[in-house]
C-alpha positions in Angstrom: 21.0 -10.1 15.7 19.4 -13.6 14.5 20.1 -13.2 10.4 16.7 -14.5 10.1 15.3 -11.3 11.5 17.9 -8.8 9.0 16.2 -6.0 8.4 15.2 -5.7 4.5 14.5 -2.2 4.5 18.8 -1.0 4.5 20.0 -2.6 1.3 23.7 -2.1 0.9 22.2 -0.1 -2.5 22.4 3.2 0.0 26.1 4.0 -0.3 25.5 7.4 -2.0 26.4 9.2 -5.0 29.0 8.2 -7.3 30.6 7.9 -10.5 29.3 5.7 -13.0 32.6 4.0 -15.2 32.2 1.8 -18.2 34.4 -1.3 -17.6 33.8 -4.2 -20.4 31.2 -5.1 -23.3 30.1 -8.5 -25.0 31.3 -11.8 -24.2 28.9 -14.4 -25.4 29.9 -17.3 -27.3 28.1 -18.7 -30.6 26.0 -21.6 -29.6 22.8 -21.7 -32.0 21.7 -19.2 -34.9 19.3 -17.9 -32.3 20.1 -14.3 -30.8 22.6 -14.0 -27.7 22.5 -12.0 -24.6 25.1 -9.2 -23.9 26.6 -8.3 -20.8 28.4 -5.2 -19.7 29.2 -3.6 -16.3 29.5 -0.4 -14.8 30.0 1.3 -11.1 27.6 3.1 -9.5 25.7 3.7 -6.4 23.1 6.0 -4.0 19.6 6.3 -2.9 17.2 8.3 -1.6 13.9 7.9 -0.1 10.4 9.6 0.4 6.9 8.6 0.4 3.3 9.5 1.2 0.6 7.7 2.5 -3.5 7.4 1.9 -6.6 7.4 4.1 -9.5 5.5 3.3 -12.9 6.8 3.9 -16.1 5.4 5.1 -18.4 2.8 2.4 -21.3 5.9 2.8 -18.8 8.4 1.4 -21.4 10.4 -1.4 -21.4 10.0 -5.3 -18.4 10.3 -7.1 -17.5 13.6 -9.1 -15.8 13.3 -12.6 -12.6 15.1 -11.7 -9.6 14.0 -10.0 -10.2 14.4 -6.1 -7.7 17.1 -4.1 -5.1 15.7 -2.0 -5.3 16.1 1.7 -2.0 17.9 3.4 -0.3 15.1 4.5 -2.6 12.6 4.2 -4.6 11.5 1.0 -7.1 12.2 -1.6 -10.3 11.7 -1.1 -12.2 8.2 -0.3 -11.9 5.7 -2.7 -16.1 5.9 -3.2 -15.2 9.7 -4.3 -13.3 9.2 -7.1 -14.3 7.6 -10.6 -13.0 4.5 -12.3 -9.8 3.6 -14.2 -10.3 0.7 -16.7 -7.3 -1.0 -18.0 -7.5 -1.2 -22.1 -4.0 -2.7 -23.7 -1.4 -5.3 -22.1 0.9 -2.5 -21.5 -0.2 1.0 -21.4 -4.1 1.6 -19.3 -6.3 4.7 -21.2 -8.6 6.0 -18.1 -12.2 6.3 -18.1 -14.9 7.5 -16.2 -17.4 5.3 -15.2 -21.0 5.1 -13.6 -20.5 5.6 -9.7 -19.8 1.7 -8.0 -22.3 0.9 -5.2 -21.0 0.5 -1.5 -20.0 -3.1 -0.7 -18.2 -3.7 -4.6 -14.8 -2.7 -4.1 -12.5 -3.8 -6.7 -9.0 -2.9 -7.9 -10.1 -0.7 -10.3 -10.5 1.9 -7.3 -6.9 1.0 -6.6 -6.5 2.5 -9.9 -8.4 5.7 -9.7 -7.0 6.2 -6.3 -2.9 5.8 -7.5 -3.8 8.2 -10.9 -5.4 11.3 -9.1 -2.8 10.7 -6.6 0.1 11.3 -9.6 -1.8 14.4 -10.6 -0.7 16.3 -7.6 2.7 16.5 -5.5 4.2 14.2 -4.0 3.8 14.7 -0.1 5.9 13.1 3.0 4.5 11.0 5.5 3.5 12.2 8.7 6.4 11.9 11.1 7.1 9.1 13.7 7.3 10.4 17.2 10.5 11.4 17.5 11.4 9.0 20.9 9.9 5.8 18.3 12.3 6.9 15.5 15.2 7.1 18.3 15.0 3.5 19.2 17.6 1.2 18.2 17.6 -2.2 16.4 16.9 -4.0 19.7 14.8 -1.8 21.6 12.3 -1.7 18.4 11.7 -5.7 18.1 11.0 -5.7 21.8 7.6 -3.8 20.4 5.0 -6.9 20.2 2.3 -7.2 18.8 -0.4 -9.4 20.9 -1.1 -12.6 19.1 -4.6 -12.0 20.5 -5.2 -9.0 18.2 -4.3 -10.4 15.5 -7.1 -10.2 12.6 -9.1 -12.9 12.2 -7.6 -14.5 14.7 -11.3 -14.9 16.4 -12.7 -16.4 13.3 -11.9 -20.2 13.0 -13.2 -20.9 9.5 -10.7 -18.0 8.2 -7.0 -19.9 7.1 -4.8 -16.5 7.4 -4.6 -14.0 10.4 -2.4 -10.7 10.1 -0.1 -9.2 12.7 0.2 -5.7 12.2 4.0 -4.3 12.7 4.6 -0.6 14.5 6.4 2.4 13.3 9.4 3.0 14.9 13.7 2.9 14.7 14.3 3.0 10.7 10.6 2.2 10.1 9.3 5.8 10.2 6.5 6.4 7.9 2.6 5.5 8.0 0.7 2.8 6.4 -2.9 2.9 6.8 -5.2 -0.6 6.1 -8.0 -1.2 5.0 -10.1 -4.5 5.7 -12.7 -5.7 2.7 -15.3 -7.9 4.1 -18.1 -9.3 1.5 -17.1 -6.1 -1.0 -17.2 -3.7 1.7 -13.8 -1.5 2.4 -13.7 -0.7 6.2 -10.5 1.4 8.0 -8.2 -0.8 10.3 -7.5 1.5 13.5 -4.5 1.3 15.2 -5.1 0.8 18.5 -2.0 1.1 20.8 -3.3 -1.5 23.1 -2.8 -4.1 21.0 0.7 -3.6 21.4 3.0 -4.2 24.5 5.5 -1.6 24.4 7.2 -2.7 28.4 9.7 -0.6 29.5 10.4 1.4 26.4 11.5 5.2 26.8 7.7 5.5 24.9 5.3 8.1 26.9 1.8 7.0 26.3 1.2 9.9 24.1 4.0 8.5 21.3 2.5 5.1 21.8 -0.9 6.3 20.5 0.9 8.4 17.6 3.2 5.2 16.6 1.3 4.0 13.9 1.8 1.0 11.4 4.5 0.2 9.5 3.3 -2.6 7.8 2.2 -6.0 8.5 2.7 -10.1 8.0 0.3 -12.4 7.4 -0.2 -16.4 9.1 -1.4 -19.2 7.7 -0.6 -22.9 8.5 1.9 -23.5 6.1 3.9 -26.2 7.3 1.7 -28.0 9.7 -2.1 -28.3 9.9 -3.2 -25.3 12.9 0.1 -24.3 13.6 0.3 -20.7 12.0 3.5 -20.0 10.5 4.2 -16.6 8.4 3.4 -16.2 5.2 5.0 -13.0 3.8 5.7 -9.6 5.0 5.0 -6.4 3.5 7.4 -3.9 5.3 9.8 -0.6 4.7 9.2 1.1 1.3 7.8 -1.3 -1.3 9.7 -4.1 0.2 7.8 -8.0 0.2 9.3 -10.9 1.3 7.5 -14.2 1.0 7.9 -17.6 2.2 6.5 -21.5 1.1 7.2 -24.9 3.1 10.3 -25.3 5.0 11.5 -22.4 4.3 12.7 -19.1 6.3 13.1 -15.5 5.3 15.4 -14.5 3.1 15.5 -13.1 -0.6 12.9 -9.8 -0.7 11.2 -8.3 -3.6 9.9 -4.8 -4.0 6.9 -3.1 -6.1 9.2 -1.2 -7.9 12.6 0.2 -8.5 14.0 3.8 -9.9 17.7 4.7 -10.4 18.9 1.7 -8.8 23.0 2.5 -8.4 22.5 5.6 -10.2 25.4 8.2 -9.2 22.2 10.5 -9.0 20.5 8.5 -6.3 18.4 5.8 -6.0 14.4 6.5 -5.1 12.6 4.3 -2.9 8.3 4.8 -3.7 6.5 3.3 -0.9 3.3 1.6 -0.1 1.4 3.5 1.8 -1.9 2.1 2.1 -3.4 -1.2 1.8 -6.5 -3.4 1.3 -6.8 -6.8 2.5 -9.4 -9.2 1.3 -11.1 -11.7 4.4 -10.3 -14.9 2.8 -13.5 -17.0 2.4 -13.8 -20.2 4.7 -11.0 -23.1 3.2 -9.7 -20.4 0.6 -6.4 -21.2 -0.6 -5.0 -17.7 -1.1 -5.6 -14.4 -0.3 -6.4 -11.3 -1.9 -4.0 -7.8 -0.7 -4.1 -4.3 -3.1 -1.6 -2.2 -2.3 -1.5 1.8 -3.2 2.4 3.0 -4.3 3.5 6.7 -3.7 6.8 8.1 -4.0 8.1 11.2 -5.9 8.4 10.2 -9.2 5.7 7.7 -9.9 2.1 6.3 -8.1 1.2 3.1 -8.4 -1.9 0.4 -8.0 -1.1 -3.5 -7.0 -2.7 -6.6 -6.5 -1.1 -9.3 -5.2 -2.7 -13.1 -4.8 -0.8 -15.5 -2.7 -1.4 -18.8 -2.8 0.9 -20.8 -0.1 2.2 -24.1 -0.4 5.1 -26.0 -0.6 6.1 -23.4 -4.1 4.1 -20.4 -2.4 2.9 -18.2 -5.8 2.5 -14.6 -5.9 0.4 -13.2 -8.8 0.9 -9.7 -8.5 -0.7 -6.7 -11.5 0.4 -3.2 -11.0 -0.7 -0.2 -12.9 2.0 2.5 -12.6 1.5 6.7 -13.5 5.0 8.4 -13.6 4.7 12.1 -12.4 7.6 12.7 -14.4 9.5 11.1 -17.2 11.5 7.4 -16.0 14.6 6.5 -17.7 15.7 4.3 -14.8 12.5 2.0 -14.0 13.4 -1.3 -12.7 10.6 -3.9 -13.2 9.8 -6.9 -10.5 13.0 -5.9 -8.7 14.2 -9.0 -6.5 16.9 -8.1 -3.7 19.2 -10.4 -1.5 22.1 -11.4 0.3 25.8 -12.3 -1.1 28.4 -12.2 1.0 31.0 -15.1 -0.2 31.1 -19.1 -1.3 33.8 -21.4 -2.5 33.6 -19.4 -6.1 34.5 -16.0 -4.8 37.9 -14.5 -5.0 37.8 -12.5 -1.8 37.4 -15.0 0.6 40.1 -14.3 2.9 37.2 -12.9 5.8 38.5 -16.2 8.0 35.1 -17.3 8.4 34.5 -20.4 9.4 32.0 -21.2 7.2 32.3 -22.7 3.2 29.2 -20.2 2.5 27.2 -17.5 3.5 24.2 -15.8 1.0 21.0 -15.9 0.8 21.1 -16.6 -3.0 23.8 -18.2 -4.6 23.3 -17.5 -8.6 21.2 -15.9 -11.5 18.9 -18.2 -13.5 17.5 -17.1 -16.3 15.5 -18.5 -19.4 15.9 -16.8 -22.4 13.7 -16.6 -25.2 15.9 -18.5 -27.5 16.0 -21.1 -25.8 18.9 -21.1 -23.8 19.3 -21.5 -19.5 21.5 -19.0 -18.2 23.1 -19.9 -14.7 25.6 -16.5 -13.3 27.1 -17.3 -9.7 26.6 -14.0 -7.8 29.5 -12.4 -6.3 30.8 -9.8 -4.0 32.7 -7.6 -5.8 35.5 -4.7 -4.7 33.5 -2.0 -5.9 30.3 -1.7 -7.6 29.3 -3.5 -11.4 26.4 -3.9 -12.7 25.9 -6.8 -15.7 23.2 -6.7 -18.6 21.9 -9.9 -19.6 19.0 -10.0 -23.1 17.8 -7.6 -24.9 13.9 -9.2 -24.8 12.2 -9.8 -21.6 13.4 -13.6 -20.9 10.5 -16.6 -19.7 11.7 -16.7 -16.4 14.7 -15.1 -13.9 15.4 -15.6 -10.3 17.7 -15.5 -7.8 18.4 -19.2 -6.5 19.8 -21.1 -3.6 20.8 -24.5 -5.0 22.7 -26.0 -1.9 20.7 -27.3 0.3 22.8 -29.3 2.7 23.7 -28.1 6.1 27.2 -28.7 5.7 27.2 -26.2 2.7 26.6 -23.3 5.4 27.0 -25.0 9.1 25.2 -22.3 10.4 22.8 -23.2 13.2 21.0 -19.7 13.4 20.9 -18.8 10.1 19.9 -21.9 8.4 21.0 -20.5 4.9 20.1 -23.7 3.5 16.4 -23.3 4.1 16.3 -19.7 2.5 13.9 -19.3 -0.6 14.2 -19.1 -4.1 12.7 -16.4 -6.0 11.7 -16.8 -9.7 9.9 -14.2 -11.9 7.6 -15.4 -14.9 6.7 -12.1 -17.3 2.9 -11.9 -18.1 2.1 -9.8 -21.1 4.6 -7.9 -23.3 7.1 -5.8 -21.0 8.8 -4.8 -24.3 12.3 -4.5 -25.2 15.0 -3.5 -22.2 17.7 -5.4 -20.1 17.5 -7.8 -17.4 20.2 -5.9 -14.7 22.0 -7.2 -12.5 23.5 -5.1 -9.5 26.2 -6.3 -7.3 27.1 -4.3 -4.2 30.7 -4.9 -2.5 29.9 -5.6 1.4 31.8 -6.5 4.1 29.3 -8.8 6.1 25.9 -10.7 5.8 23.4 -8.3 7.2 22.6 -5.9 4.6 21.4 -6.7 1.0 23.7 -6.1 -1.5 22.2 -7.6 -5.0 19.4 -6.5 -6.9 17.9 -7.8 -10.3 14.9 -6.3 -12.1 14.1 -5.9 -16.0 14.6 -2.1 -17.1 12.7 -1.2 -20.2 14.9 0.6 -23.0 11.7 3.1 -23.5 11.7 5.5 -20.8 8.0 5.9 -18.8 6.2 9.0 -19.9 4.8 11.6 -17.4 0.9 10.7 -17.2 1.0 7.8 -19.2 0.1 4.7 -17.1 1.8 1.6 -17.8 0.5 -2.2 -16.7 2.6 -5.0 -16.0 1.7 -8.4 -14.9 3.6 -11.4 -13.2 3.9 -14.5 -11.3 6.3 -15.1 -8.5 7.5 -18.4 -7.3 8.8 -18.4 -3.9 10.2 -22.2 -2.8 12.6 -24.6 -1.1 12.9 -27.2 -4.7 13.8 -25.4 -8.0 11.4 -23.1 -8.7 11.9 -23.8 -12.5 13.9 -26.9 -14.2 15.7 -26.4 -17.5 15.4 -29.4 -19.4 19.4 -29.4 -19.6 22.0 -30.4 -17.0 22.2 -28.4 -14.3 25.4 -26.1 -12.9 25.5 -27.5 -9.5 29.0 -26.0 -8.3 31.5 -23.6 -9.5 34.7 -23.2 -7.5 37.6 -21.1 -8.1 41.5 -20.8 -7.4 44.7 -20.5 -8.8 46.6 -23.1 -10.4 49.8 -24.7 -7.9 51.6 -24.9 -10.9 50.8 -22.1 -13.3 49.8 -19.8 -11.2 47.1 -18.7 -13.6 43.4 -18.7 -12.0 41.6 -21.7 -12.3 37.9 -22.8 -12.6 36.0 -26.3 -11.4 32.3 -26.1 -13.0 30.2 -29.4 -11.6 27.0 -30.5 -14.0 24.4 -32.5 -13.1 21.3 -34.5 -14.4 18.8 -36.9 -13.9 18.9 -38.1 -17.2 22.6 -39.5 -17.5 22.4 -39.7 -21.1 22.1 -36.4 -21.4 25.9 -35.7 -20.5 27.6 -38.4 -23.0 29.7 -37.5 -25.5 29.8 -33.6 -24.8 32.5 -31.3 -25.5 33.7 -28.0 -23.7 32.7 -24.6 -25.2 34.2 -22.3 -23.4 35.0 -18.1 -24.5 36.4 -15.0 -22.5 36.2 -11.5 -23.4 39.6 -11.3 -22.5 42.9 -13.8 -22.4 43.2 -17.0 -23.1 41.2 -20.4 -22.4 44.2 -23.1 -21.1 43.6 -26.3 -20.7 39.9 -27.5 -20.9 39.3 -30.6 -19.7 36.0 -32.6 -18.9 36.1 -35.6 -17.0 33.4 -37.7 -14.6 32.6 -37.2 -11.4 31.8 -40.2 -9.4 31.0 -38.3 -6.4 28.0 -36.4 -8.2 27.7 -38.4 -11.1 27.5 -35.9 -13.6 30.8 -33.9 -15.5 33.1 -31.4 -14.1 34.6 -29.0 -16.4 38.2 -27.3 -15.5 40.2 -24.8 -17.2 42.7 -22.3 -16.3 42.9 -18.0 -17.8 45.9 -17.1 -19.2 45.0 -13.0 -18.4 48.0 -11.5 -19.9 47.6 -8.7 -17.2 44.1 -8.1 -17.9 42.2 -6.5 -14.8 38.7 -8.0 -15.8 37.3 -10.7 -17.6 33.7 -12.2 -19.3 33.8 -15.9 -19.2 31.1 -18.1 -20.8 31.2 -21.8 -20.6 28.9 -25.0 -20.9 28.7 -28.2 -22.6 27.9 -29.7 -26.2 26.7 -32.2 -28.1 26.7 -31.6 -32.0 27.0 -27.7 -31.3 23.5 -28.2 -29.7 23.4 -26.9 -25.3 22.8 -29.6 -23.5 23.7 -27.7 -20.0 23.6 -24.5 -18.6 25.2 -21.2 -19.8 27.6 -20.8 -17.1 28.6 -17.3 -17.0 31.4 -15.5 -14.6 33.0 -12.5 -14.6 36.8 -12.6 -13.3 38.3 -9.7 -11.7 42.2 -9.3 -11.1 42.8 -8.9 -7.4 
């Protein structure tokens, strides 16, 4: 299986139920008089899933009626013209109102809206099944499917600068997304059409073809070269996205939502099940896709614009309505890939790589000030870290390396895989920014997750906004005005014995790094012998130090570099785990 092609929708997450134990607290060092991030870890696990998909309706569907719309068995509620208006009022919270019926040919995402909150005012239906010989097919049998380039929309229209590819249903892809396509204001139904696939020699009887369905879909756009249409970003298995900008391949996802991620209850997976996409004018330079969420705790309405470029941006708006009351939201939930790196301590897998991941640290910028970087690791069992107690400026999950010869992989091209930064619109209000690491023993299933989860839980029928933008790129997505973290290694000492820690910084601005000093704390043990010294192959600083542990099983250390107790690197943050 090419790792370019590893499927997003089987995060390592699913491991079912388990206990949740409380392992460490605080271990954040005084730098300024501003306030300081906590972090504390746990184990847990699970998932579930379940989701329900809409219909759409034709444009001369009849006046809308004041109430909420009924919900179809198995299907939808009614057409979007049906139902009234939902008008966003505050930066978090969204008051509905009814509004004068909209004409045919002015569909907006405030009909997004209406659709997503009469949908939370009934239960939460399945999908209709996938034919049961589609669902049966394995990994490799379900990417021989095609789809024929041919069919592709827009593909006829010269002018337009993005085509989509629609994806089937089939293998772990089982339940149905219907489309919609908005030409000029008007919302028309995409058919699927099994003819626009080429299904070969698969055990697929022509009656399962024509009850396959979609899945999802990716869309084009020349992105790297002028007429040469490369993918864009794929929408795909639950509320899974993954995007791409120049010179880059797939790997990091993101996902509309996330609820009771690692909770020993199980985690829920809403879906989306029905979309809208918006025929770019002639030349436009991003396109236009609403999205409706279902799953069995919460509806939501999305709209996503993506501009592509060599930082591809993603502005996406969602209003949310929670059928019941969520403790366990997670907010712009990124996922990826980390599987080991010259800072891990379990690296005895023989591999003959120095690295494989898909992202290789946390970045965060707090509020106060202060750049956060936290390596990512793959741990024995399952911890989760809390980092701020406000909703930080910016966080991501980032690949820094970028050399060949930091992977020397020739399929995977780990080198070339995006980064992924989230930048808060709006007031999210108070919560913690979560980090989830997942113990896996190889590269093909994701196995961290980050989101923001509010302190306040959701209430039932109270809708909820949130805004962001995403930056999806090959260069640093963001750039902290302060040296950089550009490696971390660790080891054990030859002669002590204790374990041992290299941490490389970096700048452009040279002058930034003279005449520092070493700040370094742990939550537990003792900080040996800190030393900084040049490094002429970088030319930046390299801090060491060894941890005396005095038999300590786990350990919060905090480290980065002064100048008159003022930051002028990186909050380097790692948590140490006896073997």
């Amino acid at each position: 299986m090419k790792l370019t092609d590893r499927p997003l929708f089987a995060p390592l997450a699913a491991l079912g139920a388990a206990s949740v134990i409380l392992i460490a607290g605080a271990v954040w060092a005084s730098v300024s008089s501003a306030p300081e991030p906590a972090a504390d870890t746990e184990i847990a696990s699970a998932e579930t899933d379940g989701d329900v998909q809409a219909a759409t309706a034709s444009p001369d569907a009849p006046s809308p009626a004041p109430a909420a719309p009924p919900v179809a068995p198995l299907d939808s509620v009614a057409a979007l013209e049906d139902a009234p208006s939902a008008k966003a009022t505050t930066a978090t919270d969204v008051t509905s109102a009814v509004t004068q019926p909209r004409p045919a040919g002015n569909f907006d995402f405030d009909q997004v809206i209406n659709k997503a909150q009469a949908l939370s005012e009934h239960e939460f239906q399945e999908s209709p099944s996938v034919p049961a010989a589609a669902g049966d097919l394995n990994y490799d049998q379900y990417r021989r499917i095609e789809f024929k380039r041919d069919s592709a929309q827009w593909a006829d229209d010269t002018t337009a600068p993005f085509r989509v590819h629609y994806d089937p249903r089939g293998y772990l892809f089982d339940e149905d997304v219907k489309i919609s396509l908005i030409d000029n204001g008007v919302a028309s139904p995409r058919p699927y059409d099994p003819k626009e696939f080429a299904f070969f020699d698969l055990p697929l009887s022509p009656e399962d073809q024509a009850a396959v369905g979609f899945s999802g879909f990716h869309v084009t756009t020349p992105l790297n070269s002028a007429g040469k249409f490369d993918d864009l970003i794929s929408f795909k298995g639950a509320s899974f996205f993954r995007a791409l900008s120049a010179g880059t391949v797939y790997g990091a996802s993101a996902r509309g939502l996330a609820i009771a991620t690692a909770s020993p209850n199980g985690e829920e997976f809403p879906a989306f099940r029905e979309f809208w996409l918006v025929k770019p004018a002639p030349g436009a330079d991003s396109m236009t896709v609403y999205a409706l969420l279902n799953g069995p705790s919460v509806t939501g309405a999305y709209r996503f614009v993506i501009a592509p470029g060599a930082s591809t941006l993603i502005d996406v708006e969602a209003v949310l309505f929670p059928r019941r009351q969520l403790d366990e939201v997670g907010v712009a939930p990124l996922t990826s890939m980390y599987y080991f790196s010259p800072h891990s301590l379990n690296r005895g897998n023989r591999d003959y790589r120095e690295a494989v991941h898909d992202s290789e640290g946390l970045m965060i910028e707090l509020r106060n000030g202060e750049w956060v970087w936290r390596p990512l690791a793959n741990p024995n069992q399952l911890e989760i870290s809390s980092f701020a107690t406000e909703p930080p400026l910016g966080f991501g999950l980032i690949q820094r390396k970028r050399g060949f010869s930091d992977y020397d992989d020739l399929e995977a091209s780990y080198e070339r895989r995006p980064n992924v930064w989230v930048a808060p619109k709006g007031d999210w209000g108070p919560g913690r920014l979560t980090l989830v690491e997942i113990p896996t023993a190889n590269e093909y299933n994701d196995n961290i997750v980050v989101s923001w989860r509010p302190t306040q839980p959701w209430e039932a029928g109270k809708p909820v906004r949130l805004a962001y933008q995403m930056t999806w790129s090959l260069p640093a997505p963001a750039v902290p005005p302060v040296a950089r973290v550009s490696a971390t290694r660790v080891g054990i000492s030859p002669a002590s014995k204790r374990p041992m820690f290299i941490i490389d910084f970096e700048s452009d601005n040279l002058d930034l790094l003279k005449d520092v000093v070493p700040q370094i704390s742990a939550s537990a043990g003792t900080i040996i012998s800190p030393i900084v010294r040049p490094n002429p192959q970088t030319g930046g600083l390299r801090l060491s130090f060894e941890l005396e542990t005095r038999d300590g099983s786990l350990c919060e250390l905090r480290a980065l570099l002064v100048r008159g107790n003022h930051p002028v690197t990186e909050t380097w943050l790692y948590r140490w785990r006896a073997s």
